[in-house]
C-alpha positions in Angstrom: 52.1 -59.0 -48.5 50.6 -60.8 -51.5 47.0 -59.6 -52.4 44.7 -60.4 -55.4 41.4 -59.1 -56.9 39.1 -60.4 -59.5 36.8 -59.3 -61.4 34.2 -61.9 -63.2 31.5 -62.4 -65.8 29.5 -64.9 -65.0 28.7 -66.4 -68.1 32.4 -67.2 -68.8 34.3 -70.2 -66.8 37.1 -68.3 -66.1 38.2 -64.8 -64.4 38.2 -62.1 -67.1 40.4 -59.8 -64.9 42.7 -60.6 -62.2 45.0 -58.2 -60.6 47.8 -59.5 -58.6 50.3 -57.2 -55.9 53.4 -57.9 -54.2 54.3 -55.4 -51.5 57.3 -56.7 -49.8 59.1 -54.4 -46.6 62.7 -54.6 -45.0 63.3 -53.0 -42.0 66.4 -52.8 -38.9 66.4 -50.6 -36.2 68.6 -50.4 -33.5 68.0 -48.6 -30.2 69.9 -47.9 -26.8 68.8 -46.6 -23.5 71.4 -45.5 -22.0 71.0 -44.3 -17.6 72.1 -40.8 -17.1 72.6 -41.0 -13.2 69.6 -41.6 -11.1 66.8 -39.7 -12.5 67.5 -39.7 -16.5 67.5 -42.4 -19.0 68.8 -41.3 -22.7 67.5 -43.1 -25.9 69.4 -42.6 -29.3 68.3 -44.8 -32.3 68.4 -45.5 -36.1 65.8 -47.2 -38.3 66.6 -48.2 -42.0 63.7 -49.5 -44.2 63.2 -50.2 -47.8 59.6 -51.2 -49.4 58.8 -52.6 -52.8 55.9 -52.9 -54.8 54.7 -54.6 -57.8 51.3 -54.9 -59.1 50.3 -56.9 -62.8 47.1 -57.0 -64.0 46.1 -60.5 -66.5 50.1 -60.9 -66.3 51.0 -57.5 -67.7 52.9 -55.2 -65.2 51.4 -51.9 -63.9 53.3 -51.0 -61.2 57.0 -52.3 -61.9 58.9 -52.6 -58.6 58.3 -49.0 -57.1 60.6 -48.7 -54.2 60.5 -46.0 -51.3 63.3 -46.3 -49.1 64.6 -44.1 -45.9 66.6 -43.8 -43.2 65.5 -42.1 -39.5 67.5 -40.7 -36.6 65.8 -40.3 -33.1 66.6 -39.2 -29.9 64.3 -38.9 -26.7 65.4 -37.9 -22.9 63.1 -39.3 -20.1 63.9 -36.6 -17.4 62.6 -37.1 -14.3 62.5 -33.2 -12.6 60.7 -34.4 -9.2 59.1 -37.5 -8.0 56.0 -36.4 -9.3 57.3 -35.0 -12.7 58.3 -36.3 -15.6 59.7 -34.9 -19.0 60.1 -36.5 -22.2 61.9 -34.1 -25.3 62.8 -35.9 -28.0 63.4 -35.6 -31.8 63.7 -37.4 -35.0 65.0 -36.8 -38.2 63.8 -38.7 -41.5 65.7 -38.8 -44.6 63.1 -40.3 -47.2 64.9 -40.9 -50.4 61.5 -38.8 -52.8 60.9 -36.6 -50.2 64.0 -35.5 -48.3 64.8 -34.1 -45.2 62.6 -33.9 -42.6 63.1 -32.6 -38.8 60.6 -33.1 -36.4 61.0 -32.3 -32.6 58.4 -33.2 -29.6 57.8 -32.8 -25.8 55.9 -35.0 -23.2 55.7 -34.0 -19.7 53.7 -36.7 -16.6 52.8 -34.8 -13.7 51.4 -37.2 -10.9 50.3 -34.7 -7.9 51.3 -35.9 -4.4 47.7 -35.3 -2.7 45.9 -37.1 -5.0 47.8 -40.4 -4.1 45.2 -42.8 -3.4 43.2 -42.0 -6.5 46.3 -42.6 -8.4 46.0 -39.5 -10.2 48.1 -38.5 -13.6 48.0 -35.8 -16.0 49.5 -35.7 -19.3 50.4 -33.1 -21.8 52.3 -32.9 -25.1 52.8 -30.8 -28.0 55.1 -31.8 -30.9 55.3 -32.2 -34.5 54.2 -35.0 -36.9 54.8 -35.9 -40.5 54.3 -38.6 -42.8 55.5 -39.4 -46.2 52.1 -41.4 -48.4 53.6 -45.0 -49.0 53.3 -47.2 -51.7 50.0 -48.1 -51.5 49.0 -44.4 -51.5 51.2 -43.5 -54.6 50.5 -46.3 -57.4 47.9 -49.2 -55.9 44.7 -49.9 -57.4 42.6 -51.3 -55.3 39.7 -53.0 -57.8 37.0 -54.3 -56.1 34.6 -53.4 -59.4 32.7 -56.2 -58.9 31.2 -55.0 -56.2 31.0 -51.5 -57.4 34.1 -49.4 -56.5 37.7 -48.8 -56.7 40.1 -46.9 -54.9 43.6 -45.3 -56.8 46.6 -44.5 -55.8 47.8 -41.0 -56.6 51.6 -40.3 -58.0 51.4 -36.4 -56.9 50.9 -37.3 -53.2 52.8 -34.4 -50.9 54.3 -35.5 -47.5 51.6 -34.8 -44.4 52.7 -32.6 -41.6 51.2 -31.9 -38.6 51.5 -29.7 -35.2 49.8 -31.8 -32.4 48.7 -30.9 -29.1 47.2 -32.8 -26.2 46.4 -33.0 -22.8 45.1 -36.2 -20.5 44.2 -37.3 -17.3 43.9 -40.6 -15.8 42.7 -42.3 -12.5 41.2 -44.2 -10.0 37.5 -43.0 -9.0 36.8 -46.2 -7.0 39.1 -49.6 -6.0 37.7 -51.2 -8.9 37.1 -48.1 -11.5 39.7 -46.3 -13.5 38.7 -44.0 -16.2 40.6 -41.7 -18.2 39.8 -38.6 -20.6 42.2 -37.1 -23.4 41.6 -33.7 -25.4 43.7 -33.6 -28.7 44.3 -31.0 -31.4 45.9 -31.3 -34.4 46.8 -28.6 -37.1 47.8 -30.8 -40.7 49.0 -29.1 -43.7 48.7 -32.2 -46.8 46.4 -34.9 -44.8 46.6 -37.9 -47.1 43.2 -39.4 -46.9 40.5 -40.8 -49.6 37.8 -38.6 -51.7 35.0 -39.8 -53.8 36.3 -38.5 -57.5 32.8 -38.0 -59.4 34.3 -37.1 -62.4 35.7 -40.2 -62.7 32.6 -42.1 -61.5 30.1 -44.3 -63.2 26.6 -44.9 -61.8 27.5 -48.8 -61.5 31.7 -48.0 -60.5 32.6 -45.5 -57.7 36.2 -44.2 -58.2 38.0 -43.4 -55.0 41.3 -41.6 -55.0 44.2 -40.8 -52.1 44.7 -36.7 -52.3 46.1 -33.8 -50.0 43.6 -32.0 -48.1 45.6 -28.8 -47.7 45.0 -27.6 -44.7 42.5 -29.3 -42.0 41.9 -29.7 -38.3 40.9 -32.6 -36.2 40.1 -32.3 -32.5 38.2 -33.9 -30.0 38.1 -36.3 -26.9 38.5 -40.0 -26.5 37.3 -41.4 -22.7 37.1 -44.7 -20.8 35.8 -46.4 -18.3 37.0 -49.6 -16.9 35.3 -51.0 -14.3 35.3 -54.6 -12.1 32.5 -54.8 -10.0 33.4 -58.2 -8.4 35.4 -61.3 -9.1 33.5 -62.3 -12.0 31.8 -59.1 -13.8 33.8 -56.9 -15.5 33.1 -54.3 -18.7 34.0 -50.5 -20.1 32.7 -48.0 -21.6 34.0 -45.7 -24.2 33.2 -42.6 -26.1 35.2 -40.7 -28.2 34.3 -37.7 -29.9 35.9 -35.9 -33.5 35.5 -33.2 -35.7 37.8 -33.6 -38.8 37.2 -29.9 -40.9 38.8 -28.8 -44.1 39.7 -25.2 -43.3 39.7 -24.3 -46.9 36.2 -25.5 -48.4 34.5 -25.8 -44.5 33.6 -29.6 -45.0 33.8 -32.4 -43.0 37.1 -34.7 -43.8 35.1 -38.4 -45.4 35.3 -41.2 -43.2 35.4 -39.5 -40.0 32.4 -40.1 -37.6 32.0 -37.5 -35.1 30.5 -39.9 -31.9 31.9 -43.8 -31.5 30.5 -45.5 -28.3 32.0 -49.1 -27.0 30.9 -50.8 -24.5 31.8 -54.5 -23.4 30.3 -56.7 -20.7 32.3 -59.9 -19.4 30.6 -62.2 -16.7 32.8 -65.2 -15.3 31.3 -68.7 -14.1 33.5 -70.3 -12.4 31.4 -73.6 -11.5 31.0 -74.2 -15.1 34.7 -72.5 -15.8 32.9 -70.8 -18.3 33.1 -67.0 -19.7 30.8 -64.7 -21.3 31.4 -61.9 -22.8 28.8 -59.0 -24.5 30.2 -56.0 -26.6 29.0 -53.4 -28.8 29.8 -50.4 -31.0 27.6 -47.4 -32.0 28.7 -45.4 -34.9 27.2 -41.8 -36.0 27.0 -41.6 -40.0 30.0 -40.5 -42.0 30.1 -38.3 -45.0 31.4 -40.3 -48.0 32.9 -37.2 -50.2 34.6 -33.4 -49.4 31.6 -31.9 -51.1 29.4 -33.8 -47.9 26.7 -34.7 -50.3 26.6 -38.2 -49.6 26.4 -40.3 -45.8 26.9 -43.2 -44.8 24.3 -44.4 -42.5 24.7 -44.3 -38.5 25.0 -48.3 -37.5 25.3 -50.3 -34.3 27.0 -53.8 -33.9 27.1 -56.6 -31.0 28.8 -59.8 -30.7 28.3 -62.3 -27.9 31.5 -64.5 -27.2 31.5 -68.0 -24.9 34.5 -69.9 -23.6 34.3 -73.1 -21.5 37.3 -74.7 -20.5 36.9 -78.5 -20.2 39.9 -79.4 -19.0 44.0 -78.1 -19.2 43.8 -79.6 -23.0 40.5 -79.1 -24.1 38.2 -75.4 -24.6 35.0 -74.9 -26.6 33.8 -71.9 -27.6 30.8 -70.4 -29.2 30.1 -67.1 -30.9 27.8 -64.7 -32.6 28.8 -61.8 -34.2 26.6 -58.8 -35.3 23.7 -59.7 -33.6 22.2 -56.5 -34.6 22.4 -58.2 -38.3 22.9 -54.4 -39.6 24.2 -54.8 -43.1 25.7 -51.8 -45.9 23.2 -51.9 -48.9 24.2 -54.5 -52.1 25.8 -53.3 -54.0 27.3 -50.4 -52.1 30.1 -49.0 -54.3 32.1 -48.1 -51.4 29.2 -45.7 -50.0 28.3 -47.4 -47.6 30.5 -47.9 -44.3 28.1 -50.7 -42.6 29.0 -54.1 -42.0 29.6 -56.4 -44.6 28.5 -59.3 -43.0 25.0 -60.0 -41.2 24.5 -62.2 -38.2 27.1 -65.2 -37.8 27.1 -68.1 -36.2 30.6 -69.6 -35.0 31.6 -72.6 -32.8 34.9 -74.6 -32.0 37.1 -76.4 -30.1 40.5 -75.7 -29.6 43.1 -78.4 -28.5 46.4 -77.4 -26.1 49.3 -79.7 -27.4 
């Protein structure tokens, strides 16, 4: 990944700042499934990676080459106990050459009850352990986007994230043509890498944005959809989810985590004109911006229409609008502002099959 950012005075003919990264990431993995009679299937695997990073700013180097690299052993057992259940324990081990040794084990069970056949009925559970080591990005990139009023650093002192996670779904079929599913989750993290507004840091015209640990937080909630086709040529779903991300320590709500997202998409077929429509849109509740939950980001909702007519086997035009709602973050919004960046857009094409 190359990436670049300037910064500009106007009354000059040239950029006066212009910083420059090169992330660059090797990875192999091999993995074997190996069958285990009739009812078992065994997967052992390893996974090597190594990433760099450099970063210069005007030429000069600020981040010279940092390199994570690590190694990871995992095993999972798909075990099926019955026709109608199914267990999944597993493991993995990571070996992360700053941050050592980590073990992690995990268990996934399917249970698909016999008389609830026709509505295809499945329930899923799981409990297991997560953890994460902050990458490069996290430990030494600046993101500088000071021209438009914010920048966000990356933090040396960074402490892996671990987590205990617990879940528990259900999925099915309320009609011929409607399947909806529901899933409750938990999770208990000790070190959640994430963002925080640093306002000692902070200028009135530059926000200043840096990756920390929040000791000890918990997220929960629900995510659901509904997927419905109500005849050969109308289609759509509808989704909710639900969060609340807390720090345990201070009582706050974790920044950049709305607690209600709604989706909902619409797609109408015309086959006479071999043309497709299709109509989706997002609500988002507002966000709080810092730990101290002293500054929000506004609630927004955004639609975009889509059109595809298919001339022929060679030939498609298509046509487009996206955020029709034309809701837009404040300029400038030093980062405080989660809203689209872009109003209403107009788009059309055609695309040509070789």
């Amino acid at each position: 990944m190359d990436e670049s950012t300037h910064q500009d005075d106007l009354s000059t003919i040239y950029y006066d700042q212009t910083r420059e990264a090169q992330s660059v990431t090797h990875q192999a993995e091999i993995q074997v499934d190996a069958p285990i009679g009739e009812s078992q299937v065994l997967t052992v695997g390893l996974l090597s990676s190594v990433d760099t990073l450099e970063q210069k700013n005007n030429g000069t180097i600020e981040v010279d080459k940092a390199k994570s690299q690590r190694h990871e052993f995992y095993v999972q057992d798909d075990i099926f106990i019955t026709d109608n259940l199914e267990l999944l324990p597993g493991f993995r081990v990571q070996n992360d050459a700053d941050f050592g040794v980590k073990f992690t084990p995990k268990l996934n069970a399917l249970y698909t009850p016999a008389h609830f056949n026709e509505k295809n009925l499945k329930i899923r559970a799981g409990v297991g352990s997560g953890y994460r080591v902050p990458n490069l990005k996290e430990r030494f990139y600046e993101f500088d986007h000071s021209a438009i009023g914010y920048k966000v650093l990356g933090n040396k002192e960074l402490t892996p994230e671990s987590s205990v996670s617990y879940q528990l779904g259900a999925e099915w079929n309320l009609h011929q043509n409607v399947n909806a599913h529901i899933n409750l989750f938990r999770n208990d993290i000790k070190d959640l890498i994430a963002t925080d507004l640093n306002k000692e840091k902070s200028r009135s015209d530059l926000k200043i944005y840096e990756y920390t640990n929040y000791q000890k937080v918990k997220t929960q909630g629900v995510e659901s959809a509904l997927n419905f086709t109500l005849s050969q040529v109308l289609s759509g779903e509808f989704a909710y989810n639900y969060l609340e991300a807390r720090d345990l320590l201070t009582d706050t709500v974790i920044p950049d985590r709305p607690k209600h997202t709604y989706i909902a998409s619409l797609n109408y077929l015309i086959p006479l004109l071999k043309t497709e429509v299709s109509l989706s849109g997002k609500y988002q509740s507002s966000e709080f911006k810092d730990s101290d939950n002293t500054i929000t980001s506004p609630a927004h909702t955004s639609a975009d229409l889509k059109l595809n007519t298919e001339i022929n086997n060679q030939f498609k035009i298509f046509f487009g609008i996206n955020n029709l709602t034309d809701n837009v973050r404040n300029t400038p919004s030093n980062g405080l502002d989660n809203r689209p960046t872009k109003g209403r857009y107009f788009y059309a094409g055609l695309q040509i099959k070789g």
